[in-house]
C-alpha positions in Angstrom: -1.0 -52.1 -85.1 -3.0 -53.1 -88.0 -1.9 -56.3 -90.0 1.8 -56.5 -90.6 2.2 -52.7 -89.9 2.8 -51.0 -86.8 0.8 -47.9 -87.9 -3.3 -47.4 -86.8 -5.7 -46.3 -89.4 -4.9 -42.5 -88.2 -1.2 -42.7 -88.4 -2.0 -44.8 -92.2 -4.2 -41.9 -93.0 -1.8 -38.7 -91.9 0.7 -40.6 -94.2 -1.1 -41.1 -97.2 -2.6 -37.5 -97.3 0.9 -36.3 -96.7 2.5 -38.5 -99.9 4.9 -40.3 -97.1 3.6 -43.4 -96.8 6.4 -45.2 -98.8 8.8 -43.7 -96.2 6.5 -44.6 -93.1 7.0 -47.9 -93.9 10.8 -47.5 -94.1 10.6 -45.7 -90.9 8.0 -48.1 -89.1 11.0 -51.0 -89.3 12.8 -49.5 -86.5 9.1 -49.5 -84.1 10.1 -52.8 -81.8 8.5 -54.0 -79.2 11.4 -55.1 -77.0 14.3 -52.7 -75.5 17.9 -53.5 -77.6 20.9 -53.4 -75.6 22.0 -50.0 -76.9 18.8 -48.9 -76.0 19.0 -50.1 -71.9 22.5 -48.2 -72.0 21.1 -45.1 -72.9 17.9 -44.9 -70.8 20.4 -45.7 -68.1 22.2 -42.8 -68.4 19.6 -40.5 -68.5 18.0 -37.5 -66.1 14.9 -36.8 -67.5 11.8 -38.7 -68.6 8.5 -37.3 -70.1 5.8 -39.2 -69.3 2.1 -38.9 -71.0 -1.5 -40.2 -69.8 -4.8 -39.3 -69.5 -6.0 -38.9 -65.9 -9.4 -39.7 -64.2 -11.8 -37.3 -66.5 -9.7 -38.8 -70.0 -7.9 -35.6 -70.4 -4.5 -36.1 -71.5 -1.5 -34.2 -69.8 2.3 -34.5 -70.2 4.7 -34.6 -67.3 8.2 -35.3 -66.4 10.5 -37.2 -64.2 14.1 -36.9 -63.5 16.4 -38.8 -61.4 20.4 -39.2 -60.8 21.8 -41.3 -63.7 20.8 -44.8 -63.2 16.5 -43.8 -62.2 16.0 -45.7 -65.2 16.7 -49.0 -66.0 15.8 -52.1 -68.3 15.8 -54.7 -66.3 14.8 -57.3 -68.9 13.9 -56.3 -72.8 10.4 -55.7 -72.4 10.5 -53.7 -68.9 11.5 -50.0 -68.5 11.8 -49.6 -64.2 11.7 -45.8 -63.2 12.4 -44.9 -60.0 10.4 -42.2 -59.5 6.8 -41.2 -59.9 4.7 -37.9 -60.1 3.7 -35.9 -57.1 2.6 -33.7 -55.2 -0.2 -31.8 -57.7 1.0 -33.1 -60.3 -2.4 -34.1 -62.6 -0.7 -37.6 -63.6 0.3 -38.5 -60.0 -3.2 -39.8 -58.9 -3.4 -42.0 -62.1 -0.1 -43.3 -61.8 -1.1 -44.5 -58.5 -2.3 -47.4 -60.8 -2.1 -49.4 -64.2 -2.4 -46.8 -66.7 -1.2 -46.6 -70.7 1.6 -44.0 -70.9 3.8 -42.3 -73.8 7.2 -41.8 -72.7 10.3 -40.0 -74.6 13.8 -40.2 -72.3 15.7 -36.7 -73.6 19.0 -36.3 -74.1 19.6 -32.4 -74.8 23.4 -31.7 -74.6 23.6 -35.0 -77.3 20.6 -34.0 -79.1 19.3 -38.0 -78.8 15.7 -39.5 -77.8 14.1 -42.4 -77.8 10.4 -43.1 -77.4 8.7 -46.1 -75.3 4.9 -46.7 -75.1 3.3 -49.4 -73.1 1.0 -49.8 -69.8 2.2 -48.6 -66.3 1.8 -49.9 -62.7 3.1 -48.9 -59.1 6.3 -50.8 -58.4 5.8 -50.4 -54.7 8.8 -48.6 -53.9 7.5 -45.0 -55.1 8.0 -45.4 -58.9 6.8 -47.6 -62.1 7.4 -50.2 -64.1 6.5 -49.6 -67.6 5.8 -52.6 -69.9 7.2 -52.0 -73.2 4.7 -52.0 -76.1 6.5 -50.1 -78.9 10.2 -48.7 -78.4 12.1 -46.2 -80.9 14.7 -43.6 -81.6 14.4 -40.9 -82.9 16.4 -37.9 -85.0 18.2 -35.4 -83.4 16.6 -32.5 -85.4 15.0 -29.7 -83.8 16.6 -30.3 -80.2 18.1 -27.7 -78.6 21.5 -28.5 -77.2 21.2 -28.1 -73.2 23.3 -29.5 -70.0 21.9 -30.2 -66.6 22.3 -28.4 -63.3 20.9 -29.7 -59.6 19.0 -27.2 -57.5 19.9 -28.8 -54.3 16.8 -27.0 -52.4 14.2 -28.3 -55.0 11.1 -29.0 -53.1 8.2 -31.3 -54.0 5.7 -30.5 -57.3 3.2 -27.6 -56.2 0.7 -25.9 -58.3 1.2 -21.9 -58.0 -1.9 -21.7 -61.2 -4.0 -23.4 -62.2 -7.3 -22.6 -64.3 -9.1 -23.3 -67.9 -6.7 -20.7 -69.9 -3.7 -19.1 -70.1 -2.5 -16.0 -67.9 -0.6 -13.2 -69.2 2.4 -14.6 -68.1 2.0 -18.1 -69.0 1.0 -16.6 -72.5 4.5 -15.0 -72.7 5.9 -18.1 -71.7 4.7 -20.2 -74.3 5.2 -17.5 -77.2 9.2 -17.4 -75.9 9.5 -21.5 -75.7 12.0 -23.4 -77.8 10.6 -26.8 -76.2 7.9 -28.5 -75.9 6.2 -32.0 -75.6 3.1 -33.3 -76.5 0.9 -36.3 -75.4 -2.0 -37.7 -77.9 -3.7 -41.1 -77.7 -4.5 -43.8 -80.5 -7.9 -45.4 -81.2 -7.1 -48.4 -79.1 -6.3 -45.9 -75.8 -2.5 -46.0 -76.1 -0.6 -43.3 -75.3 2.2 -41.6 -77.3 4.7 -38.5 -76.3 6.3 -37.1 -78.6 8.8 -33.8 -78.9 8.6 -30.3 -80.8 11.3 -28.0 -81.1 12.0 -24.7 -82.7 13.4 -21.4 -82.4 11.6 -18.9 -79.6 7.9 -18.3 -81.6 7.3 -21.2 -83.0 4.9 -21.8 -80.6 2.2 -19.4 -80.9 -0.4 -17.4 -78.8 -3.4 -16.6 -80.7 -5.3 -16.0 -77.9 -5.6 -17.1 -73.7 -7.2 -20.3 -75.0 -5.9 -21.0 -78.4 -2.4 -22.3 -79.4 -0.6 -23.2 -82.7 2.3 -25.0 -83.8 4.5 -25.7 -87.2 4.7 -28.9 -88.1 8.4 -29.3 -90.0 9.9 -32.2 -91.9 10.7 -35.2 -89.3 10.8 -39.5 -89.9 7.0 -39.2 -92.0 5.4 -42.1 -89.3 3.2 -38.9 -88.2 2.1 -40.7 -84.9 0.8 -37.5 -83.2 -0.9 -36.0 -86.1 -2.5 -40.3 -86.7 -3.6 -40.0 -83.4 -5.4 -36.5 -83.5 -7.0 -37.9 -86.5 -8.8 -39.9 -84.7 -8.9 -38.4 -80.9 -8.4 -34.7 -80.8 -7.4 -34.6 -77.0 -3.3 -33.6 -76.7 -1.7 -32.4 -73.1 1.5 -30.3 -73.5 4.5 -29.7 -71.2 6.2 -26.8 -71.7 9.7 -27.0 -68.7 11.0 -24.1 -67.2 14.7 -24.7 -67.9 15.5 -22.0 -65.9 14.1 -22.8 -62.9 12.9 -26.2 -62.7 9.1 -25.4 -62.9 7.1 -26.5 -65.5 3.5 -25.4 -67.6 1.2 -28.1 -67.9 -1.4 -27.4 -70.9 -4.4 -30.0 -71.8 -7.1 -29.3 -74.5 -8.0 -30.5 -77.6 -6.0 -30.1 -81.3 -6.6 -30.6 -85.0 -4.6 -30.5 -87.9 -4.5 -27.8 -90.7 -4.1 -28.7 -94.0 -4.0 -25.6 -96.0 -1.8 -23.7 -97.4 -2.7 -20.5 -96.1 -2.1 -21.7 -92.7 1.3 -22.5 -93.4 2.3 -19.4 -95.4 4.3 -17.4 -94.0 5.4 -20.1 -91.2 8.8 -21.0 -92.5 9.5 -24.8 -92.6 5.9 -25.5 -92.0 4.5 -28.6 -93.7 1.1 -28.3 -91.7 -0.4 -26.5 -88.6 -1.5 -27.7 -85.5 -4.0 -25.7 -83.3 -4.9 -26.3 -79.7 -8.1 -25.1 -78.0 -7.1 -25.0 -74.4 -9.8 -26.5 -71.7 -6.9 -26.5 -68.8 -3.7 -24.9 -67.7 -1.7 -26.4 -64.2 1.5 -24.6 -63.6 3.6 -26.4 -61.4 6.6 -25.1 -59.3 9.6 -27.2 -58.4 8.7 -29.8 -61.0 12.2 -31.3 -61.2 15.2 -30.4 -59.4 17.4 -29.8 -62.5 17.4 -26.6 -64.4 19.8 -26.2 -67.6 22.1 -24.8 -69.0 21.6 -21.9 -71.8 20.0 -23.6 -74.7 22.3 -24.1 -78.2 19.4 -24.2 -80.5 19.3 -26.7 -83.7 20.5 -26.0 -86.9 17.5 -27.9 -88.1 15.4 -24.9 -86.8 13.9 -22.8 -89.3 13.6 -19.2 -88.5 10.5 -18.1 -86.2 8.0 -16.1 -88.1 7.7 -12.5 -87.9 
């Protein structure tokens, strides 16, 4: 935070070039730093949890945890308890071991809610965290796609079946036929933020084994991932298999583009992000729940061609 607002010189920057800072600040009165009681209820009744941070090298990666109903709780108005943790190979699970400054945004897909909460991290002891709140926030329901859960009962533990410093030809297809994804970026200060991008299938695109993009569309103008990159280009995306539980873990390093020509032709695109990739973990068995057939957004604009 700088001052009286809760925005970094990044986030102040993004907003300004972008002619939103007027409703940034509008938006930046709902950035608390305790956890309302409507809030508590609704990470309580959750099943998924996306967790961002960077692990022992700095590199940023996104993951997720999901529990019954109930594997998160607010104990007190600063304190998010999760019971659960990553594992297995899972690249957050060794630095989650310990304090660490985490993004998190709890999903709710079949109501089309989320709700963000950033602070610092520690073991609880018992096989999960306790997350000290630091900023806490809902967001819009745009761009979600409308999902249910269901259990695999024979989900195993997180293993990696690839891993390497680019993308296959299958996790290429993969990513260019995602409707989801989330991505982790961190602020000048080290604090990390996860945030969530939806679209129709293409909206995430390929342009190579070690180069991604993304559209940027219209959302609440506090432009906290695109702040950050200003300042720290490092980003970690998880794209989850809802089909099967598994998940794609991406890590690299992104940067905004401004013009016009990289927007053309990307409808609903107010700016492009592109992503060189340094590191690709594919992970099976990532979460025991898989999901129903997606019911995408009306917000979505159409894929391009």
């Amino acid at each position: 935070m700088t001052g009286s607002t809760p925005y970094h010189p990044g986030e102040r920057a993004v907003q300004a070039r972008a002619g939103r800072s007027d409703r940034a600040d509008h938006s930046g009165r709902a950035i608390g730093g305790t956890i309302p009681a409507v809030a508590a209820r609704f990470l309580a009744e959750r099943r998924i949890l996306v967790v961002g941070a960077a692990d022992a090298d700095g590199r940023l990666w996104a993951t997720q945890l999901t529990g019954e109903p109930g594997f998160l709780r607010a104990p007190d108005e600063r304190t998010l308890a999760v019971a659960a943790r990553p594992a297995g190979d899972d690249p957050l699970a060794a630095v989650l071991a310990g304090p660490a400054e985490v993004g998190t945004i709890a999903l709710d897909p079949a109501g089309r809610r989320r709700m963000r909460l950033n602070g610092r991290s520690a073991p609880d002891g018992r096989g999960g965290l306790v997350i000290a709140a630091d900023q806490v926030y809902a967001n819009c329901p745009k761009y979600i796609q409308r999902r249910s859960p269901l259990v695999r009962p024979a989900a195993g533990t997180p293993h990696a079946v690839a891993s390497g410093p680019a993308l296959s030809t299958a996790q290429q297809l993969a990513v260019a036929t995602a409707d989801t994804f989330f991505v982790a970026t961190a602020g000048p200060d080290g604090r990390v933020d996860a945030s969530h991008r939806g679209g129709n299938p293409g909206f995430l695109r390929v342009l190579g084994p070690d180069r991604l993009s993304w559209p940027e569309y219209a959302g609440n103008s506090m432009f906290m991932t695109l702040g950050n990159l200003e300042l720290d280009p490092r980003a970690g995306l998880l794209l989850p298999d809802f089909e099967t539980g598994g998940a794609l873990l991406i890590t690299g390093e992104a940067r905004t583009d401004w013009s016009e020509q990289a927007a053309a032709g990307l409808p609903g695109a107010e700016r492009v992000v592109d992503l060189t990739v340094t590191g690709v973990l594919e992970l099976a068995d990532a979460t025991p729940l898989t999901w129903t057939d997606p019911e995408y957004s009306p917000a979505n604009p159409p894929a391009a061609a």
